[in-house]
N, CA and C atoms as a LAMMPS dump frame, in Angstrom:
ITEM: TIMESTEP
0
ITEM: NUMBER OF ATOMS
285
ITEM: BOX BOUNDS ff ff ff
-5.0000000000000000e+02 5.0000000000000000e+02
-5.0000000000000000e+02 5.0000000000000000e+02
-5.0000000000000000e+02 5.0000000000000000e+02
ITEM: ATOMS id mol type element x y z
1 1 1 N 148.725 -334.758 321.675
2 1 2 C 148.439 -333.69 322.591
3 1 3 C 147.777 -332.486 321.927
4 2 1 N 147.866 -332.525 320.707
5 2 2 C 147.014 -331.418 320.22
6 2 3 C 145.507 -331.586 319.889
7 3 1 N 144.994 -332.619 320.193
8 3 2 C 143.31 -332.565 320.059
9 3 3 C 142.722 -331.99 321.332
10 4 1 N 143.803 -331.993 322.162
11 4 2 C 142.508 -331.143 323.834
12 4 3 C 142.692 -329.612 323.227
13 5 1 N 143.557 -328.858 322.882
14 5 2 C 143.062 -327.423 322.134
15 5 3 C 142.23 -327.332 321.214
16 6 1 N 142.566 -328.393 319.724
17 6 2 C 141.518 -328.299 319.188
18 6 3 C 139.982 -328.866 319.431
19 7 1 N 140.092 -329.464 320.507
20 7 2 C 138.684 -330.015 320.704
21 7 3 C 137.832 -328.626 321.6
22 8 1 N 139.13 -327.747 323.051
23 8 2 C 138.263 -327.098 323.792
24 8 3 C 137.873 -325.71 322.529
25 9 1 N 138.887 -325.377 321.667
26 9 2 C 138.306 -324.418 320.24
27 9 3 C 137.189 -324.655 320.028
28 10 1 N 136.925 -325.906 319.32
29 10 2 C 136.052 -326.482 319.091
30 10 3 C 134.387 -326.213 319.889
31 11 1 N 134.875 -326.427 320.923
32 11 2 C 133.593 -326.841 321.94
33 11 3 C 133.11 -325.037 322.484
34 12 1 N 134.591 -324.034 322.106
35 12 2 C 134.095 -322.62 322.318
36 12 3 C 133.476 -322.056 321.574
37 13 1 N 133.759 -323.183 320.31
38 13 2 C 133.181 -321.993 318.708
39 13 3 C 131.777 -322.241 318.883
40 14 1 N 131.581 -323.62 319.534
41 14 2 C 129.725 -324.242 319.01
42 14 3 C 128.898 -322.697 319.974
43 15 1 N 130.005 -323.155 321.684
44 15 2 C 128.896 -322.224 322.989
45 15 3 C 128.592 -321.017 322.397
46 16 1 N 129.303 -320.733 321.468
47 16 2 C 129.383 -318.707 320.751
48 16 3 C 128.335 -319.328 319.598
49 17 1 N 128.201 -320.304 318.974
50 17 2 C 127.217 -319.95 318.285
51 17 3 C 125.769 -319.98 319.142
52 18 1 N 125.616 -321.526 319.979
53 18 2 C 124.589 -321.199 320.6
54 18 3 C 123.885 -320.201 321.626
55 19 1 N 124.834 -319.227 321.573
56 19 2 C 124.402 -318.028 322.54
57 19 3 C 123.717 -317.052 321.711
58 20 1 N 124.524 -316.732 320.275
59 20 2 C 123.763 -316.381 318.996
60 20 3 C 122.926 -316.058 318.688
61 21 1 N 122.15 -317.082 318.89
62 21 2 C 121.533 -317.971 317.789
63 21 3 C 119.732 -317.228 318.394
64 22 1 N 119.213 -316.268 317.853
65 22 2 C 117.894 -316.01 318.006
66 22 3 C 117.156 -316.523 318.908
67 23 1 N 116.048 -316.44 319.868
68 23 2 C 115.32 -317.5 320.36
69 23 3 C 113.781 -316.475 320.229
70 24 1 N 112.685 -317.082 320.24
71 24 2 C 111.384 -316.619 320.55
72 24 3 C 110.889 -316.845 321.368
73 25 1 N 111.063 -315.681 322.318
74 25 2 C 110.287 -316.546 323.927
75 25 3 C 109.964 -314.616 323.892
76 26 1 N 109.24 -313.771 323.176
77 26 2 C 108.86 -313.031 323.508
78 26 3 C 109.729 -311.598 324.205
79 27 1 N 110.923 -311.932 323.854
80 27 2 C 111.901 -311.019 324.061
81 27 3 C 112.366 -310.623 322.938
82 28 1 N 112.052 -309.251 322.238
83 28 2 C 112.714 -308.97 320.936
84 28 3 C 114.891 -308.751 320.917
85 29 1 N 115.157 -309.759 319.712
86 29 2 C 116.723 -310.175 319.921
87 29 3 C 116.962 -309.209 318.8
88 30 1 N 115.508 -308.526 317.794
89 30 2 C 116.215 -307.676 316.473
90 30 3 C 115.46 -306.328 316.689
91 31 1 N 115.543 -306.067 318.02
92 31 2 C 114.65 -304.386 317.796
93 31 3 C 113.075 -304.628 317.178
94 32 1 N 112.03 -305.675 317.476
95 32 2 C 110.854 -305.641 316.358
96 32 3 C 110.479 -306.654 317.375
97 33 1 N 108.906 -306.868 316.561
98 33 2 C 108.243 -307.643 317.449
99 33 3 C 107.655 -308.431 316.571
100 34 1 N 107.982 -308.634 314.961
101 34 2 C 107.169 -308.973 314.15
102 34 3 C 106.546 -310.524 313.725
103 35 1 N 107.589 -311.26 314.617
104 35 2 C 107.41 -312.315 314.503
105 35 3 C 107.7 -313.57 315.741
106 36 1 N 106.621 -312.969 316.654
107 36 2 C 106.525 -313.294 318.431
108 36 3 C 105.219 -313.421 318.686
109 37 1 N 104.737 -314.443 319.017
110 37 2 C 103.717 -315.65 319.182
111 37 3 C 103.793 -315.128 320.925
112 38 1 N 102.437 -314.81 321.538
113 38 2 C 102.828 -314.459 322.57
114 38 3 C 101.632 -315.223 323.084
115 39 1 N 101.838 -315.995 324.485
116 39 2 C 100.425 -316.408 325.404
117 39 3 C 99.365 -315.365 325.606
118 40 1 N 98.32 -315.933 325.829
119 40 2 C 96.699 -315.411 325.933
120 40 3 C 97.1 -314.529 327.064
121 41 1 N 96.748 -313.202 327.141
122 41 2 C 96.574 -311.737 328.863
123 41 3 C 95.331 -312.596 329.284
124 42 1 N 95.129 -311.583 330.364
125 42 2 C 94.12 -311.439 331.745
126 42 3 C 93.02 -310.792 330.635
127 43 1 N 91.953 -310.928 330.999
128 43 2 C 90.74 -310.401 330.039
129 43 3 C 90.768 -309.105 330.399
130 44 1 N 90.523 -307.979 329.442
131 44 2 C 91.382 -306.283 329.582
132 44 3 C 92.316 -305.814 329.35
133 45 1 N 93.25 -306.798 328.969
134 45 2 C 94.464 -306.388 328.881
135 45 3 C 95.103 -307.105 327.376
136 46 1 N 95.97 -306.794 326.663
137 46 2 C 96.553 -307.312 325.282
138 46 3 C 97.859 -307.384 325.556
139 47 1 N 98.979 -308.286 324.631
140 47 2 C 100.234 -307.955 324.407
141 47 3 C 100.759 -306.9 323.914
142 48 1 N 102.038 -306.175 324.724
143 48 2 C 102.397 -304.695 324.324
144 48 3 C 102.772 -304.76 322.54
145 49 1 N 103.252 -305.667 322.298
146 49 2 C 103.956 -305.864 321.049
147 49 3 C 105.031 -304.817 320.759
148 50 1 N 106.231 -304.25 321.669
149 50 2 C 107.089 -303.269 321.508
150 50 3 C 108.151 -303.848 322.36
151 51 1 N 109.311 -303.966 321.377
152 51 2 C 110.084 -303.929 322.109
153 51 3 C 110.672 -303.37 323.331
154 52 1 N 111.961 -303.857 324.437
155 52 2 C 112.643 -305.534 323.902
156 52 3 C 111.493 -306.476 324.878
157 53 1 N 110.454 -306.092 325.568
158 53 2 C 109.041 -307.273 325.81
159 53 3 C 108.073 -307.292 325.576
160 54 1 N 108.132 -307.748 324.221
161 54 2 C 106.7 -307.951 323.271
162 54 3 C 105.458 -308.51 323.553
163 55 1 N 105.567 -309.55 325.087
164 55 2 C 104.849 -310.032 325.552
165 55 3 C 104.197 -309.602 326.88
166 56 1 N 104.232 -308.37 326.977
167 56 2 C 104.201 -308.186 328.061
168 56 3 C 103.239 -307.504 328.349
169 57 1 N 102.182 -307.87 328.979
170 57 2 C 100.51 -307.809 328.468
171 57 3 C 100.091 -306.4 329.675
172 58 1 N 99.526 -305.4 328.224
173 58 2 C 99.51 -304.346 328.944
174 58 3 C 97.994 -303.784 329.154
175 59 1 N 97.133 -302.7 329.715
176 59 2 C 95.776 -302.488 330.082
177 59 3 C 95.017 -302.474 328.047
178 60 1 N 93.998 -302.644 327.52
179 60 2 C 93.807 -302.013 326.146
180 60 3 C 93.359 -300.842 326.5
181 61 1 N 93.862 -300.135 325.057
182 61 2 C 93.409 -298.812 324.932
183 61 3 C 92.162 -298.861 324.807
184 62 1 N 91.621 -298.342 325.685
185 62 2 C 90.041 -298.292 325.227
186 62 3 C 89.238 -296.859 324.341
187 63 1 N 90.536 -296.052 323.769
188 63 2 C 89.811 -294.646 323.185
189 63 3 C 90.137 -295.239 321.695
190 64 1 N 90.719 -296.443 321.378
191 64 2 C 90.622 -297.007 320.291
192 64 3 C 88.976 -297.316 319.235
193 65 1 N 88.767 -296.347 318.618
194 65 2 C 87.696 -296.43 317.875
195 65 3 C 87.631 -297.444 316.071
196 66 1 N 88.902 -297.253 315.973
197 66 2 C 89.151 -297.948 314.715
198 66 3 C 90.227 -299.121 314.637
199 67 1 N 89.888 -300.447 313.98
200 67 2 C 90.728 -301.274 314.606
201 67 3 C 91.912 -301.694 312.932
202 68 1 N 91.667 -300.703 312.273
203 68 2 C 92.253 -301.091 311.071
204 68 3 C 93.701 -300.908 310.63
205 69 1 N 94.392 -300.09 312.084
206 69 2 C 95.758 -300.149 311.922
207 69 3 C 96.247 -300.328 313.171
208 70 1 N 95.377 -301.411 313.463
209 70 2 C 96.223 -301.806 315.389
210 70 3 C 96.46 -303.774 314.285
211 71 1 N 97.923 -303.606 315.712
212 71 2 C 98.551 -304.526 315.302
213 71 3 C 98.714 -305.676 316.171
214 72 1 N 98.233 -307.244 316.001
215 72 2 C 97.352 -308.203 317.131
216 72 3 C 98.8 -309.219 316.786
217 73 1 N 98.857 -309.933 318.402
218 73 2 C 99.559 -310.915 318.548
219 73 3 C 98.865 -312.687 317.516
220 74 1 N 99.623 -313.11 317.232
221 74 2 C 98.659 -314.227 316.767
222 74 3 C 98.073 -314.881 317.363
223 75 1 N 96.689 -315.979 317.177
224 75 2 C 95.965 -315.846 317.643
225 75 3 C 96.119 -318.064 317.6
226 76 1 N 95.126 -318.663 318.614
227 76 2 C 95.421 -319.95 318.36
228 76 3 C 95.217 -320.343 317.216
229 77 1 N 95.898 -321.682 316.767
230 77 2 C 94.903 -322.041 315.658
231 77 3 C 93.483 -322.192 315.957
232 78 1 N 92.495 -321.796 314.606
233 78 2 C 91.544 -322.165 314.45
234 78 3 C 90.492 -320.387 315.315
235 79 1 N 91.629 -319.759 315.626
236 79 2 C 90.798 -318.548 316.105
237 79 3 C 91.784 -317.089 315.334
238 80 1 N 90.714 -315.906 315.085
239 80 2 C 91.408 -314.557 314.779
240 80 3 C 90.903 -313.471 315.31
241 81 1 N 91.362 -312.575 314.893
242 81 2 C 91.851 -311.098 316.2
243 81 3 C 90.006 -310.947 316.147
244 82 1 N 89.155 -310.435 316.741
245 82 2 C 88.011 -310.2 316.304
246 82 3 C 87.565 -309.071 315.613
247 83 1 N 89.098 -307.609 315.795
248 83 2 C 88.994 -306.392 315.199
249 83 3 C 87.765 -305.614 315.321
250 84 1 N 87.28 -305.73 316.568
251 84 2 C 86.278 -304.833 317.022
252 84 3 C 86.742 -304.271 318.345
253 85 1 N 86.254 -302.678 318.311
254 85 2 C 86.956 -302.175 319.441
255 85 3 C 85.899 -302.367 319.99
256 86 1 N 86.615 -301.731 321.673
257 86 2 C 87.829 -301.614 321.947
258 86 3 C 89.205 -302.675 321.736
259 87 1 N 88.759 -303.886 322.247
260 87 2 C 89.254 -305.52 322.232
261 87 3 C 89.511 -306.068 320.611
262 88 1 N 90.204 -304.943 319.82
263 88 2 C 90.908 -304.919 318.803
264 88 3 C 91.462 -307.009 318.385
265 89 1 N 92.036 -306.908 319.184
266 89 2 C 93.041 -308.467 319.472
267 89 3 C 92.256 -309.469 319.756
268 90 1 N 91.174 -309.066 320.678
269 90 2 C 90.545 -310.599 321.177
270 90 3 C 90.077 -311.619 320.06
271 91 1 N 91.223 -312.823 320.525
272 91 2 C 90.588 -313.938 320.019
273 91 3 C 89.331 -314.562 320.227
274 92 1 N 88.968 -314.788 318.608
275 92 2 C 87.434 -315.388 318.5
276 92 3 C 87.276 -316.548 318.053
277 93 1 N 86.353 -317.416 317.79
278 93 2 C 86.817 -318.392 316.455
279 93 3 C 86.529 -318.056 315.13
280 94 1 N 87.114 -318.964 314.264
281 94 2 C 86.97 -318.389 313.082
282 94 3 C 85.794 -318.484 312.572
283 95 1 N 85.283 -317.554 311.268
284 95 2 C 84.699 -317.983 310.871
285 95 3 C 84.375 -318.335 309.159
């Protein structure tokens, strides 16, 4: 009779870890956004990259003149940010 406690223990300790346990779906779980892979915006618009919805694709700044300390969602493989303003972020292919 004592394995149904230790088994439902058991089966409470795993649910507490898997509730835990980080996920990346574009919701910051550590205050940061630094490492959130976010889907392609509407053309005009970029990922906010600020927490807690990093993905959450907002108008671009367009008084952005310099693109050397703006910070771009990653980009598909085989494409990168193009770092020309305004469209700082827009994916290009590589070259």
């Amino acid at each position: 009779m004592r394995i149904v406690p230790r088994s439902l223990l058991l089966f409470a300790l795993l649910a507490l870890v898997a509730c835990a346990t980080p996920h990346s779906d574009g919701i910051a779980t550590r205050g940061n956004c630094d490492n959130v892979r976010c889907a392609s915006c509407p053309e005009g618009q970029t990922p906010a990259l600020k927490p807690p919805d990093c993905c959450k694709c907002v108008p671009i700044d367009t008084t952005v003149t310099d693109c050397s300390n703006v910070r771009c969602a990653s980009c598909p493989p085989g494409q990168t940010p193009s770092l020309q303003p305004p469209d700082c972020c827009k994916c290009v292919p590589a070259r």
